[in-house]
C-alpha positions in Angstrom: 124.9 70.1 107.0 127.7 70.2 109.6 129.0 72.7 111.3 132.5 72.2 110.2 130.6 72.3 106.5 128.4 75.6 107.1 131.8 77.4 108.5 133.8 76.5 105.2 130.8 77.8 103.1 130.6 81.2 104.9 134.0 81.8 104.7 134.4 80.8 101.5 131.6 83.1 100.6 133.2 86.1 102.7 136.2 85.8 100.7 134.4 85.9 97.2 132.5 89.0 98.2 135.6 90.8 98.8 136.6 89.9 95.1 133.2 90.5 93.6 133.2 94.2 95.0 136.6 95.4 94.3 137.4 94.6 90.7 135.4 95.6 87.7 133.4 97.7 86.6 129.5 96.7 85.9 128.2 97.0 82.5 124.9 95.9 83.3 122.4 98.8 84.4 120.5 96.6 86.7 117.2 97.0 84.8 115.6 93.8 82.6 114.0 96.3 80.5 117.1 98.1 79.2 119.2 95.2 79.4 117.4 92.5 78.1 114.3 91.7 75.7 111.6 89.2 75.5 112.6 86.8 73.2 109.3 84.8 73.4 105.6 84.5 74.5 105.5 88.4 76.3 102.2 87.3 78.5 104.0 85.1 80.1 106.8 87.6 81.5 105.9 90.1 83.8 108.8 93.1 84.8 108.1 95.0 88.0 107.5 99.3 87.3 111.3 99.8 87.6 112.7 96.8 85.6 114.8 95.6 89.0 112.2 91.9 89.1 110.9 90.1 86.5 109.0 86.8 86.2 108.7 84.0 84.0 104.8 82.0 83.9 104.3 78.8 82.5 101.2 77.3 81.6 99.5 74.9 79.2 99.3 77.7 76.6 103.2 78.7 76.7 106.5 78.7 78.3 108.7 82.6 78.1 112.2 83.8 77.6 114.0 86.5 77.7 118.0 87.2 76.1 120.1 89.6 76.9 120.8 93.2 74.4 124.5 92.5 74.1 126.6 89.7 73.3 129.8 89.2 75.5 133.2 87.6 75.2 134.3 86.5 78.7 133.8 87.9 82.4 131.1 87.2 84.7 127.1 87.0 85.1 125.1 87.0 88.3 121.5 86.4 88.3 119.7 85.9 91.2 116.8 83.3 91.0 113.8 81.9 93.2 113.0 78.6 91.4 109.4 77.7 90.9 108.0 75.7 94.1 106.0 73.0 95.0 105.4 70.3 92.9 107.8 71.8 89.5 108.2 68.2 88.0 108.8 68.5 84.5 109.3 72.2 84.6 113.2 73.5 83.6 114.1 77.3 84.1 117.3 77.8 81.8 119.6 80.3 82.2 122.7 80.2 79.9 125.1 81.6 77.7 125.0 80.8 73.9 126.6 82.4 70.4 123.8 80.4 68.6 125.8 79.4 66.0 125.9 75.9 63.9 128.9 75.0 66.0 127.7 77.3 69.3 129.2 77.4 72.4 127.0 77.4 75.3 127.4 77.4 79.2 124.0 76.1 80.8 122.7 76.4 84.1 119.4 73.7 83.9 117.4 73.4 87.3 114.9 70.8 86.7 112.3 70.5 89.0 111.2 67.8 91.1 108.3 66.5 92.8 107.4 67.3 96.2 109.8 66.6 99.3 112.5 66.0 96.6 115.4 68.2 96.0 115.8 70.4 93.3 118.6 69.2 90.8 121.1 71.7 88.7 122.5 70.0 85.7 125.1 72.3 84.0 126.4 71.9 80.3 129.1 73.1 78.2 128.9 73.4 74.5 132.3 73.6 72.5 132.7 74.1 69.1 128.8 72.7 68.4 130.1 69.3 71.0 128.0 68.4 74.0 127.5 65.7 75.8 129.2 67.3 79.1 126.3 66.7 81.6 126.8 67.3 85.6 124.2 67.3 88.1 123.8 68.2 91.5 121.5 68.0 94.1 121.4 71.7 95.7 121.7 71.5 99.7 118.6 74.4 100.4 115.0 74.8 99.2 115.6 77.5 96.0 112.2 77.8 96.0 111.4 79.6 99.5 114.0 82.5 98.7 116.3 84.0 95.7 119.6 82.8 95.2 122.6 84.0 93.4 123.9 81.5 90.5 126.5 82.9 88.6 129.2 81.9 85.6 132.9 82.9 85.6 134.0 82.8 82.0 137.8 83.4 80.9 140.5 82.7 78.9 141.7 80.3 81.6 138.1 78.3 82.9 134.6 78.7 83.1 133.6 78.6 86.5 129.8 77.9 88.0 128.7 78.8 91.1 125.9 79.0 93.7 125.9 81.6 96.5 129.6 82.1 95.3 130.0 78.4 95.9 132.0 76.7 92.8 129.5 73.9 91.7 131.5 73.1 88.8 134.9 74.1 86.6 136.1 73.4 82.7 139.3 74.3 82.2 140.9 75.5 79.0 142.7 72.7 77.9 142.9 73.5 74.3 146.6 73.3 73.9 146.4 69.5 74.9 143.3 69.1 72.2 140.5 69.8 74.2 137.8 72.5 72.6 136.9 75.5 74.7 134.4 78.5 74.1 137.1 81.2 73.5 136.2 82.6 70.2 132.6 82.8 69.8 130.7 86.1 71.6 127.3 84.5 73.3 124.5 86.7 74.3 122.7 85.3 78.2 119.1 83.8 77.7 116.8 82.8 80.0 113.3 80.7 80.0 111.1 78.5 81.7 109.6 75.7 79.5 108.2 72.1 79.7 110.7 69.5 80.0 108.6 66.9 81.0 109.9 64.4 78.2 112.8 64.2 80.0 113.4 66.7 82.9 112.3 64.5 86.1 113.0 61.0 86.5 114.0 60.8 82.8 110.2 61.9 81.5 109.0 59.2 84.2 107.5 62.7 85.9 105.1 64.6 84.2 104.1 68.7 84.5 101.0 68.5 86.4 99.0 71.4 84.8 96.5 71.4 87.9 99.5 72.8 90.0 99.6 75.7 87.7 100.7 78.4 86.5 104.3 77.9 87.4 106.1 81.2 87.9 110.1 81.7 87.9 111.5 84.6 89.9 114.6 87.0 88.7 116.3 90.0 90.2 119.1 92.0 90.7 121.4 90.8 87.9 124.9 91.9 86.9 126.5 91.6 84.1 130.3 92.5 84.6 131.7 91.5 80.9 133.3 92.7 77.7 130.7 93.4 75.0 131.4 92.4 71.8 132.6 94.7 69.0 133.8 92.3 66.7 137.0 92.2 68.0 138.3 89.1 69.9 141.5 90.6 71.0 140.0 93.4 73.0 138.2 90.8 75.4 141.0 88.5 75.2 143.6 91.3 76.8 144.6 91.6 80.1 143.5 95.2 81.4 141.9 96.7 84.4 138.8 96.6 83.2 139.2 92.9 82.0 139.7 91.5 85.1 138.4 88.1 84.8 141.6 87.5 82.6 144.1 88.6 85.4 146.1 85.4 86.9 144.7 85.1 90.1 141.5 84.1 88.4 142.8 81.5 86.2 142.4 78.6 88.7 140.5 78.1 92.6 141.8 79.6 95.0 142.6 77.4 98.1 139.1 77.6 99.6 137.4 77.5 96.8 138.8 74.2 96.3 137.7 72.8 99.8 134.2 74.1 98.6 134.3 72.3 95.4 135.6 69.1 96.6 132.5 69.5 99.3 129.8 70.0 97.0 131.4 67.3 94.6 131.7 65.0 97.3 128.2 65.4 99.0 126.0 66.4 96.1 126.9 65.4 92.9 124.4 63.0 91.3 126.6 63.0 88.0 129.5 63.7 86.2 129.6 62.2 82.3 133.2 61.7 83.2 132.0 59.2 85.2 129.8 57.2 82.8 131.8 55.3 81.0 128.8 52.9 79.8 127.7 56.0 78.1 131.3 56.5 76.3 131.7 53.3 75.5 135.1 53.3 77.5 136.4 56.3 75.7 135.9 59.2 77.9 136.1 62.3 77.0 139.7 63.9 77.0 139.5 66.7 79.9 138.3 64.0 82.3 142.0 62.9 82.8 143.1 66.2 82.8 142.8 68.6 85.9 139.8 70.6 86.8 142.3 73.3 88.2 
């Protein structure tokens, strides 16, 4: 990484702190045992004495989750991860958004691990009205596996925005006045899990989990949820307010440095964007790929 490169990413970080600690108000208490529950395999997780850590273990026997209490309509989550290290091939820690509904929306942060002295890959997905297909990957530009990093989503009326160390990695816009479908209706609750992928997750299944490098353990701390919970009514999240700041204008597009960032990380380490594949498509690529990203 260049100079030039590390300068625009501190500055760019610098400026999203300033946002991230003057507007809102957190709803989350900070504790993964008041916040969240175990939604599978509970000897597999394993929550530090005051709820602030919590880890994930997989092993032959079984993979773990955990979901969140509440379900949400808009704002913004921040986890903060350290991926499982070493040789992780076939492994995939999730961590996501979903209503779970027959036509769910979902927002999906995938890192798929890789063997060793290969780079860890983040493929992101958006579920709209039960649609998928919306695959992006990138190649991350540090080792997430020698310290915890923040990866958080930016959900509003306006985009959903993914991001690592404040960095946007990725943005889908609203476009559903030109005919595009966006998750704007449907309340999802966060979920998290590690799992075997291995049919598919490195090197398209090419890779399998090697059990002898086991158990693989996925690190979690210090998240925030800053969101409106759900009370079965849509227009309370969708309103503009002090306390729903996430649907105030200035964050209903990048700013300017964001943009530098995302055209940086787009330009230097994305692997692939299904607007791109048109083999896949059969030509007819999805609608929002023509339109603008911001």
């Amino acid at each position: 990484m260049t100079v030039c490169h590390r300068t625009v990413i501190f500055i760019g970080i610098l400026t999203l702190l300033s946002i991230q600690f003057t507007n809102g108000s957190v709803v989350s208490t900070g504790d993964f045992n008041k916040d969240f529950f175990v939604t599978w395999s509970p000897s597999h997780v394993n929550t530090s004495a005051d709820g602030k850590t919590r880890s994930l273990k997989l092993d032959q026997e079984s993979g773990a989750g955990f979901a969140s209490n509440q379900m949400f309509l808009f704002g913004q989550i921040d986890m903060q991860i350290k991926l499982v290290p070493g040789r992780s091939a076939g492994t995939v820690v999730a961590y996501y958004l979903t209503s779970d509904q027959p036509n769910r929306d979902e927002v999906d942060f995938e890192f798929l691990g890789n063997v060793e002295g290969k780079p860890y890959i983040i493929q992101t997905n958006i579920f709209a009205d039960g649609f998928d297909n919306r695959e992006e990957r990138i190649n991350l530009w540090f080792d997430p596996t020698k310290d915890f990093h923040t990866y958080s989503i930016l959900w509003n009326l306006h985009q959903i925005v993914f991001m690592v160390d404040w960095v946007p990695i990725r943005v889908y816009r609203n476009h559903a006045d030109k005919g595009v479908a966006f998750p704007r209706w449907q309340p999802m609750s966060i979920k998290t899990s590690l799992w075997n992928g291995d049919s598919w997750a490195t090197g398209g299944g090419r890779d399998k989990i090697d059990w002898s490098k086991g158990p693989f353990i996925a690190s979690f701390r210090n998240h925030k949820i800053d969101a409106c919970i759900w009370k079965g009514n849509a227009r309370f999240c969708r309103a503009e307010s002090p306390t729903n700041w996430w649907n105030k204008e200035k964050f209903s597009t990048l700013t300017n440095i964001q943009r530098r960032l995302f055209k940086w990380v787009r330009k230097y380490h994305m692997i692939y964007d299904y607007c791109q594949d048109k083999e896949r498509f059969q030509g007819n690529l999805p609608k929002e790929c023509s339109l603008p990203k911001y």
